[in-house]
N, C-alpha and C positions, 0 to 999 in steps of 0.2 A: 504494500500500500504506500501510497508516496503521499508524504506530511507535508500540509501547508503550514510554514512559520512565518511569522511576525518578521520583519525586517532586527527588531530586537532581540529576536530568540536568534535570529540567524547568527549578527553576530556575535554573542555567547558561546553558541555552536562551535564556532569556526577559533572562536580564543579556546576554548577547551579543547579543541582538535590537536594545536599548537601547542597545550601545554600537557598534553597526555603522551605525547606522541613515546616520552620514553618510560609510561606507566602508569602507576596510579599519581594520584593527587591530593592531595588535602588542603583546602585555605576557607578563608572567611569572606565572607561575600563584599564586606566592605573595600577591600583591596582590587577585588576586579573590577567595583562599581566605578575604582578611581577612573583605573584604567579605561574603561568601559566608558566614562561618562554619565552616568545614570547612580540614582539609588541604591543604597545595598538592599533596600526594600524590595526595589524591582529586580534584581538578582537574585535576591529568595524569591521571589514570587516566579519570575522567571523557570529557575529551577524546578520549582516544585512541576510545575505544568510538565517542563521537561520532563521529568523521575518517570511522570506517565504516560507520555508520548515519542520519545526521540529513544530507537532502538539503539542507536550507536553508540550510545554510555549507560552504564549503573551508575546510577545517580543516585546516595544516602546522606540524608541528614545526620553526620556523623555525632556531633555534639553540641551543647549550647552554653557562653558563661555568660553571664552579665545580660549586655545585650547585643551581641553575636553570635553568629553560627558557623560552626565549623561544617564543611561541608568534603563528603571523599567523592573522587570522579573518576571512574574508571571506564576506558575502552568497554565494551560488550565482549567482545572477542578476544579480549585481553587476558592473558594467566595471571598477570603481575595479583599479587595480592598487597 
């Protein structure tokens, strides 16, 4: 099935392409939001939608302190643990 994304989701997509490419991942939303532009709000929010539609990563709400989230990103097709 071929998934319509958001111009926003794309490029999340395409940054966590980039940074998975040599495995998993772990960060806080707020750091890509910099990068990204946007919200760390809309980066969780982003995600989440992701976790249930984009086959190409496991996507887990790994942890949460304060008021941040840690979040792990891994390939689909990936062993890396």
């Amino acid at each position: 099935m071929v998934q319509n994304y958001t111009d926003k989701q794309m490029r999340l997509i395409n940054y966590l392409k980039a940074a998975t490419a040599k495995g998993s991942i772990y960060f806080k939303a707020k750091h890509i939001a910099s990068e990204l532009g946007v919200t760390s709000r809309e980066i969780g929010t982003t995600l989440s939608i992701l976790a249930e539609q984009c086959q190409e990563f496991d996507i887990v709400r790994w942890g949460y302190s304060g008021t941040s989230t840690t979040w792990k990103i891994t390939e689909a097709d990936s062993d890396v643990n």
